[in-house]
Every structure is written in C-alpha cells, then in structure tokens.
C-alpha positions as CSV (number, residue, x, y, z in Angstrom):
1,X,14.2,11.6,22.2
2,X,17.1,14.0,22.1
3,X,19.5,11.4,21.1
4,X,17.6,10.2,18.4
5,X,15.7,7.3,17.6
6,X,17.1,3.9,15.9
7,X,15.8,4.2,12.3
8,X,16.2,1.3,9.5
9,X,15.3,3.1,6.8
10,X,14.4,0.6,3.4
11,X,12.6,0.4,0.1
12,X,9.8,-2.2,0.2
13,X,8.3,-2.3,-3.3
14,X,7.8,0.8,-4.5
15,X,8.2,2.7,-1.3
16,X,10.3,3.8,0.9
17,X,9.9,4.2,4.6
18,X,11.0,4.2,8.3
19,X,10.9,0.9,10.0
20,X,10.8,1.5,13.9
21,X,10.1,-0.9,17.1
22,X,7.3,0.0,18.6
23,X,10.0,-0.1,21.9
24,X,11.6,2.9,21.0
25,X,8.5,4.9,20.8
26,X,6.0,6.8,23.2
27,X,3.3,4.5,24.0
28,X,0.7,7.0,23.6
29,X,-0.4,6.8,20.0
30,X,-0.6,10.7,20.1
31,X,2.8,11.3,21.6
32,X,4.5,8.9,19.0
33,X,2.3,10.2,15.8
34,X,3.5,13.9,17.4
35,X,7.5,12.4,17.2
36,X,6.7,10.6,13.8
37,X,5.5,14.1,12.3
38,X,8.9,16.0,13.4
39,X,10.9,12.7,12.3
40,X,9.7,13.2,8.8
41,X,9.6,17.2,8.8
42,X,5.9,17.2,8.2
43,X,4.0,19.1,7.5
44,X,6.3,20.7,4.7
45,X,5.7,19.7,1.0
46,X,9.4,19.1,0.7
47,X,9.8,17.8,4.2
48,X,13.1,19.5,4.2
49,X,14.0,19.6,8.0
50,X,13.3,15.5,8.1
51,X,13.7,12.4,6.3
52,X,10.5,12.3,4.7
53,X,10.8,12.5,0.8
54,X,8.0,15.2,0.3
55,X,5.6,12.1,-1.7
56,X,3.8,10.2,0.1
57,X,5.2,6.9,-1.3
58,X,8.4,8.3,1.0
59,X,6.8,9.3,3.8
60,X,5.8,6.4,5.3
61,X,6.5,4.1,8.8
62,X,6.9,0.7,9.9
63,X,6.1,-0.1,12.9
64,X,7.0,-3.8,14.2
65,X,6.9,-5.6,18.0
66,X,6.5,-9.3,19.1
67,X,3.6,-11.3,17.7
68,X,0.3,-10.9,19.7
69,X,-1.0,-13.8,18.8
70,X,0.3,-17.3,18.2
71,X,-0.1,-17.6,14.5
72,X,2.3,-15.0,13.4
73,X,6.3,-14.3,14.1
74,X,6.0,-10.1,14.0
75,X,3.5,-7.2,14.9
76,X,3.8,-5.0,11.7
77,X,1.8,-1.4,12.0
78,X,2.1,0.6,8.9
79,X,1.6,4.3,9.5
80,X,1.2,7.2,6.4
81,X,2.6,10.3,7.7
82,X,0.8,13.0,5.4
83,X,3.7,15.4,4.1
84,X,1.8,18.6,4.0
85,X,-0.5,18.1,6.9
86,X,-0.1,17.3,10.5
87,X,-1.8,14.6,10.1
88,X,-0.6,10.9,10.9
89,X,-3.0,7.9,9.8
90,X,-3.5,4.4,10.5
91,X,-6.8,3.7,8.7
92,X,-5.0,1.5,6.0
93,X,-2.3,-1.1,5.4
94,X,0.5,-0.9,2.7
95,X,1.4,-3.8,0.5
96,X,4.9,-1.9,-0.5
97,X,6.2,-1.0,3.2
98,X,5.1,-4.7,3.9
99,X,7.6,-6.0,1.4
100,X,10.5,-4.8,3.6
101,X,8.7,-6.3,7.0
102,X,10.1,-9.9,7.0
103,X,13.9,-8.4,6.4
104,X,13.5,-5.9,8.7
105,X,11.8,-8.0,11.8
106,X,15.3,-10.5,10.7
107,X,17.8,-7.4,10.7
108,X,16.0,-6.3,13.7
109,X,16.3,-9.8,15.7
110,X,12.6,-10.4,16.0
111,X,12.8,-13.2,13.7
112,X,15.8,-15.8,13.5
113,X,17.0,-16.6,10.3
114,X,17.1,-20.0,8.5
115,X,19.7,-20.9,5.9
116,X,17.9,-20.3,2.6
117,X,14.6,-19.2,2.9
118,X,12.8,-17.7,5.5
119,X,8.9,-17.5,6.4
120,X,7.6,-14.7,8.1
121,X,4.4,-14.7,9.2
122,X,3.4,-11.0,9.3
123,X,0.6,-9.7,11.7
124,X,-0.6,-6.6,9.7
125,X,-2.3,-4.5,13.1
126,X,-4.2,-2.2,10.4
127,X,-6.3,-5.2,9.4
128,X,-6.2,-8.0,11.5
129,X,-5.2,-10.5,9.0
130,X,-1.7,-12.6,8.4
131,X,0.5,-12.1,5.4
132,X,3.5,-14.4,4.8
133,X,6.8,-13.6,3.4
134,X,9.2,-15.6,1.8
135,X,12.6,-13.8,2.4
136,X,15.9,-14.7,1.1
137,X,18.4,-15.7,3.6
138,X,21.4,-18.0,2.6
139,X,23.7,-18.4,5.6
140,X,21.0,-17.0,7.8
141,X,21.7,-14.1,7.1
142,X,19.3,-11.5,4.9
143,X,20.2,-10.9,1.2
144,X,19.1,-8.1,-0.8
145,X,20.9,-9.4,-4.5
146,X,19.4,-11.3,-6.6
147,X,17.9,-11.1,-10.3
148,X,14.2,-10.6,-9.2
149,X,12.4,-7.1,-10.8
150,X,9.4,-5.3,-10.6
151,X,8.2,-2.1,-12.4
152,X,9.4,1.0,-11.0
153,X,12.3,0.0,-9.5
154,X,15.3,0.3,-11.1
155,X,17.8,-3.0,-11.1
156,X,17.5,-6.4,-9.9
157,X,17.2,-7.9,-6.3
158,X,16.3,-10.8,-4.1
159,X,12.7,-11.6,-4.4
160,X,10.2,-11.2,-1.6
161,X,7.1,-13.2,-2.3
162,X,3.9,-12.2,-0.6
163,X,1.1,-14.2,-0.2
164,X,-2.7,-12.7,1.4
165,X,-5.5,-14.4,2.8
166,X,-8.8,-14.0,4.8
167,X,-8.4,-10.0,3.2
168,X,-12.1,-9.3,1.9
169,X,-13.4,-6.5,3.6
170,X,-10.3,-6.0,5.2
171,X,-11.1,-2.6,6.6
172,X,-15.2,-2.5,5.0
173,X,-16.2,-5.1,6.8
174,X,-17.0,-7.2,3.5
175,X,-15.5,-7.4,0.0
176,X,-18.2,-5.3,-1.8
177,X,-19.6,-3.5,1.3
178,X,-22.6,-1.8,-0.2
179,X,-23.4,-5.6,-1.3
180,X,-23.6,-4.6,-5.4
181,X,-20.7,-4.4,-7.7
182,X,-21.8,-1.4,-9.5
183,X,-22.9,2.0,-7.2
184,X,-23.6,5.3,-9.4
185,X,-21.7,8.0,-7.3
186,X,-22.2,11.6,-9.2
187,X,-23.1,10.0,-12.6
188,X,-20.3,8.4,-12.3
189,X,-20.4,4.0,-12.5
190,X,-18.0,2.8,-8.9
191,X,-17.1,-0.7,-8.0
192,X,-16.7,0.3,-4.0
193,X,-14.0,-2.9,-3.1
194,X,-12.2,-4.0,-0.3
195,X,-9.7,-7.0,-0.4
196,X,-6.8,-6.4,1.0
197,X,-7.0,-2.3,0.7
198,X,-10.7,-0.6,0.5
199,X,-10.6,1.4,-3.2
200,X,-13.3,2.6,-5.9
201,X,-13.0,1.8,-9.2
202,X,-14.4,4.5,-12.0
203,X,-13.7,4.4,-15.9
204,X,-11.4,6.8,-16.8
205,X,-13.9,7.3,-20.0
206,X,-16.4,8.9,-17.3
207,X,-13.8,11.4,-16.5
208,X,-13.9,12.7,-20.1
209,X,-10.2,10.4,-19.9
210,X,-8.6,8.3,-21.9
211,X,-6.6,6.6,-19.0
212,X,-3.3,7.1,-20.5
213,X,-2.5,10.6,-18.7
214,X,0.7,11.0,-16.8
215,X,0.6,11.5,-12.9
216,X,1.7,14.9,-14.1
217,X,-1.0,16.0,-16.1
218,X,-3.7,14.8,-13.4
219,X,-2.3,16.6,-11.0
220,X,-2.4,19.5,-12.8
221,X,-6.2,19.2,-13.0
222,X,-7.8,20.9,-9.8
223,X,-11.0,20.7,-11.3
224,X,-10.6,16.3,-12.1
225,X,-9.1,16.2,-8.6
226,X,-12.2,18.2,-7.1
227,X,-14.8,15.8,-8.9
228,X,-13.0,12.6,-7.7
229,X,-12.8,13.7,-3.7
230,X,-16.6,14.3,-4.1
231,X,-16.6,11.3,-5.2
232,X,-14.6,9.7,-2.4
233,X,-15.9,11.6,0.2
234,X,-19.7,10.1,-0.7
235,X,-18.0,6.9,-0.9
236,X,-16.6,6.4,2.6
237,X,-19.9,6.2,4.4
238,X,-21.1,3.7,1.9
239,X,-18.2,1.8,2.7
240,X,-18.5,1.5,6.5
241,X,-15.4,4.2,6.8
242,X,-17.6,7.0,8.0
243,X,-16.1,10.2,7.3
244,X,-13.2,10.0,5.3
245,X,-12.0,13.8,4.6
246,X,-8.9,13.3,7.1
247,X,-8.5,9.1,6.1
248,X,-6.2,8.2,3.4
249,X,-8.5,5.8,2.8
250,X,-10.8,4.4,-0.2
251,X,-7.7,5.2,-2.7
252,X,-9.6,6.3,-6.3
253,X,-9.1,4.4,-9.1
254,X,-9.3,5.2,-12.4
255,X,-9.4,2.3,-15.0
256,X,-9.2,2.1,-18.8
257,X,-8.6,-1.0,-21.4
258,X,-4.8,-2.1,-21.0
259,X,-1.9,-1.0,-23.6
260,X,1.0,-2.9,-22.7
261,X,0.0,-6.5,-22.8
262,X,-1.4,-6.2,-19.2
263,X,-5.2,-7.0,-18.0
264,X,-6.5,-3.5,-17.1
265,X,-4.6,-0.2,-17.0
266,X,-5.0,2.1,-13.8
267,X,-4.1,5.5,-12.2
268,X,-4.9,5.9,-8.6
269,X,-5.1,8.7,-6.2
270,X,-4.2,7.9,-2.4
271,X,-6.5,9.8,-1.9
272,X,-5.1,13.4,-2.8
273,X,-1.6,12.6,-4.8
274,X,-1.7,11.0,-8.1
275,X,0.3,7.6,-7.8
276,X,3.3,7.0,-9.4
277,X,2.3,3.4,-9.4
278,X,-0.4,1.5,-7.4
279,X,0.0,0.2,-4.1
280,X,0.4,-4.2,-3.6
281,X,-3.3,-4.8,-1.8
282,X,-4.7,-1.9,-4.6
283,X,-3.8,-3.9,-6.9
284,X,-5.2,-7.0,-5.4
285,X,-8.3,-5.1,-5.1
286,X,-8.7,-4.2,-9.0
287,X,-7.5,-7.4,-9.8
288,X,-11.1,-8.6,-7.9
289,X,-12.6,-6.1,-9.4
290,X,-12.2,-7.7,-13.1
291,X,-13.9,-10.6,-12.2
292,X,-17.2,-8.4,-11.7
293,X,-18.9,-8.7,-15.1
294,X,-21.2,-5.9,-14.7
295,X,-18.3,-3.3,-12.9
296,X,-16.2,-0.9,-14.4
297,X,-13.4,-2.7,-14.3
298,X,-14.7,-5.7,-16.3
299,X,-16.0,-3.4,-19.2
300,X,-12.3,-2.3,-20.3
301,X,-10.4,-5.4,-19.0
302,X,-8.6,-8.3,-20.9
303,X,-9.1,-11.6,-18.8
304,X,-6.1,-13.6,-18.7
305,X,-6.1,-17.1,-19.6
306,X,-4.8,-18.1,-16.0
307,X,-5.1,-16.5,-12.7
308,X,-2.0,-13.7,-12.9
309,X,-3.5,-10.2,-13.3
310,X,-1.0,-7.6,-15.0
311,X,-2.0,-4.4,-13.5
312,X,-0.9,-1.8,-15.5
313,X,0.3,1.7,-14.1
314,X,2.1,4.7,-14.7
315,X,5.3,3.3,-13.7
316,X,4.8,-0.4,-16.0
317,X,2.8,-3.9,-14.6
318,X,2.3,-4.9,-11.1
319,X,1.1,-8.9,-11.3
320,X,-1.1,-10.0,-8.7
321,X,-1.8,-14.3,-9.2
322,X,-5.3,-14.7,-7.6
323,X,-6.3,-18.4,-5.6
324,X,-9.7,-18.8,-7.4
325,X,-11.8,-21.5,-6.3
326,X,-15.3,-22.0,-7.3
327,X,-15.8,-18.3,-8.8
328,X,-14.7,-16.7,-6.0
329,X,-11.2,-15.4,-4.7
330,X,-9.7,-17.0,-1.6
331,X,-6.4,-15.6,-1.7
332,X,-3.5,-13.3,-3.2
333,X,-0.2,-13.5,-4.1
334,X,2.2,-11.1,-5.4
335,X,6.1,-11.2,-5.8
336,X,7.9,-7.7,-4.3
337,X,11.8,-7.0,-3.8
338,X,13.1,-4.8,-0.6
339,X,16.8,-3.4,0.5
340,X,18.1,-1.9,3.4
341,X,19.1,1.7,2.7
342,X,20.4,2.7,5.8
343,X,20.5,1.5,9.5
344,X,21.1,4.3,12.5
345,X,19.7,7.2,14.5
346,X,17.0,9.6,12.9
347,X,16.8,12.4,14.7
348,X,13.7,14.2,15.1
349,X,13.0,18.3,15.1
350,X,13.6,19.1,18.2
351,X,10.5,20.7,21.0
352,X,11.3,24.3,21.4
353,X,11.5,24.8,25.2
C-alpha cells in the first residue's frame, strides 16, 4: 500500500468519511482495520499524521463491493475508526455515512445511473437489512446542488431520501430486547431500543439536567460521563451485545421536553463523545421510543399530529416520518443531503521496516 489507496472522501449527513472498495483493501479484516487505523492517523486525538478529523463524526469508513444477494445494487460496510484508540469497530451501522452510499457506489461505477433519479438499493453488511436511496442524477450523471437542507450543515444541496425497513432489533435481536419499555438501570428509568441503531433513552431530568446543555459543557463533566458508561456498560448484556466496553455500541441518550417546535429534544453520547447532533437510525430509534407511553421518552415528548418526528439536537431538528400501521412501526424514512469532497489517493502512515 505504498502508493496509496484510492480514497473518495464525502459528507453524508452530518458526517464525513472515507468511502473505499472493499477491492482495494487486505482481505483480512485485521490487516485492513490495521491500514484503516494508519489511513486516519489513529490513535491521536487530533489525528494529525492522517485524514481523520480528530471527532468521531470524521473518522469514519465506507466500505462498498457488489451486491451479495439479489435484492440490493451495493455491499455498504460502515466502519468507526476510534480517534484516540487503536481500535476499529463494526458493531453498528451509520445513518449519516449511508447518505453518501448511493452517490458514491454511482461515482464509483458499481451502480449505473438513470437520467433523473436513481434507486439504490443499499445492502447495509452491519445489519443485514436493505435501505434505499433516492439520488439525484439528471443526465446520469450524480448532482450534489440543489435547495434541500438539513440541520448542521451549512448551505443547500441535492436531496438524498432514505427510506428503512425490516430494522427492529437490527443488531438486539428485537426492537425492545429486554421485552419491556421501561428498565431501571442505576436508579435511573431506560427505554433499551433497537430499530435501525441499538440506543438507551434516560431523562435528562434524572441526570440532575435540564437537557439544554451544550456538547461542551457535558463533556466537561467526568463525573456525568462516568455515571452514563455505568450505565451503558450494564446495558449491553441486557441488550444481547454482551460486553460492550470496546463497542461503540448502545449510543446513550439523553431526552428532555422539546424547545424549538420539535417533538422531543436529545443529546447523545456514541458512546464516549458528546454528539454534535444525533446520528439518522438514532434518531429513528427515539422517534420509536415516543410511541412508548410508559418510557422516558413519552413522558417529555410532544406527539405530532402526523407521523414526522422532529428530533431536536444540539445542532437544530433531524425529522424522521415513521410508516405506522396498526400501532406499530413498519418503516422509516428520513431525507439527508451528501457531496463529494474529494476523489484520489490517501496515503496511509507508512510500516517502519
């Protein structure tokens, strides 16, 4: 790998990642996870010496191949490369990095381009399921303008829609894996949830919290950040994840009543870092979470008169529309914008002889 690998390097969502073919990488999950830690210059909290953005919303991989089965156009493995820890994970998907899939398998040839619109049925590895994308494509060729926006992004761009099913119990097995919507965790009240990304949900009000703290000023707290990995760390086992002190995975959420016009206000931790916003499938997951009248989330939340949940988060709203049929949720949609930042060859640090 001396010559460097062929890198696309895009925003999906809120993110920002490396989107590779699983071609141009060792086939041995340890030798490519080695390679993926000296691409990004982990583990370094600044990943200076890589292309890693020393967060883990930039430190993050796309992996994409052929379909493996007949239902789907792509292969899509989404990797989190921890920044300050050798550590490379693939216990979890990523709604965000998942944005940027459909453009990248068309940039990348895996998928031929219509004129207009093109589907892209996405296999995501991490789960199992299928996800299709809706990517802009006039002339057949991929276009990253338009007038779409979402929260934490600045300016407009073409719209990716997203749209989920078959994701309860995604990773968990099933959508509330301990089978009851409220579990007492420390004193603390947790909806443990899995559709589409396995989180717990606690009120922020438990926390001494009012829900309304910057990432900043939670990140501060050692002693709020030690509470809430006890937390997780009890979690995991009762959420058929087994021990999760090296997974990324549940994400903690805390929840409080909305403030900006949105159903339920959140700040998440994935797991360690404080999120500047809240990942696609999280979302999807608290959305789900409000329609459990006895969990936390339904205490503090404003049900909306229709099925599109306005998740609020540090960074503004992320809407999720939920396909309800007879009280219970059968699908997701959400509506994300991508663009290509840069197309070439990343060079990893080099092996000292």
């Amino acid at each position: 790998m001396s010559d460097g690998v062929p890198c696309l390097w895009m925003r999906g969502g809120t993110s920002k990642g490396a989107y590779l073919l699983a071609r141009d990488l060792p086939a041995a999950p340890d030798q490519r996870d080695a390679l993926l830690l000296r691409l990004m210059g982990s583990p370094d909290p600044r990943q200076i010496d890589g292309i890693g953005g020393g967060d883990p919303l930039t430190s993050k991989v796309a992996i994409l191949s052929p379909p493996s089965r007949p239902d789907a156009d792509v292969d899509y493995l989404f990797l989190q490369v921890f920044v300050d820890q050798p550590l490379v994970s693939d216990a979890q998907p990523c709604g965000n990095i998942l944005a940027a899939v459909g453009p990248a398998a068309i940039e990348r040839g895996l998928v031929q381009a219509q004129d207009g619109i093109t589907e892209v049925r996405i296999h995501m590895l991490n789960t199992g399921e299928v996800a299709v994308a809706r990517v802009a494509t006039p002339g057949g060729r991929v276009s990253y303008a338009g007038s779409a926006r979402i929260d934490g992004v600045p300016g407009s761009h073409a719209p990716v829609a997203l749209m989920f099913t078959g994701i309860a119990g995604s990773m968990c097995g099933s959508m509330l894996p301990t089978g009851r919507a409220v579990d007492l965790i420390d004193q603390v009240p947790c909806t443990l949830i899995d559709n589409g990304m396995p989180i717990a949900v606690m009120p922020a009000a438990a926390f001494g919290l009012s829900g309304q703290e910057s990432p900043e000023v939670l990140e501060a707290d050692s002693t709020l950040k030690a509470r809430i990995e006890a937390i997780r760390l009890q979690a995991g086992p009762l959420m058929n994840l087994g021990d999760v002190s090296a997974k990324s995975v549940p994400k903690m959420t805390l929840v409080s009543p909305p403030a900006h016009g949105g159903v339920i206000n959140t700040r998440s931790l994935i797991p360690h870092r404080v999120h500047a916003g809240i990942g696609v499938l999280a979302a999807v997951s608290v959305a789900t979470a409000c329609l459990l009248p006895t969990g936390p989330a339904a205490q503090v939340a404003e049900q909306p008169k229709d099925a599109r949940y306005r998740i609020e988060h540090p960074g503004g709203m992320a809407e999720v529309l939920l396909d309800i049929r007879d009280g219970a949720v059968i699908g997701a949609g959400t509506l994300r914008t991508a663009r290509k930042l840069f197309d070439g060859m990343a060079f990893p640090i080099p092996v000292a002889s």
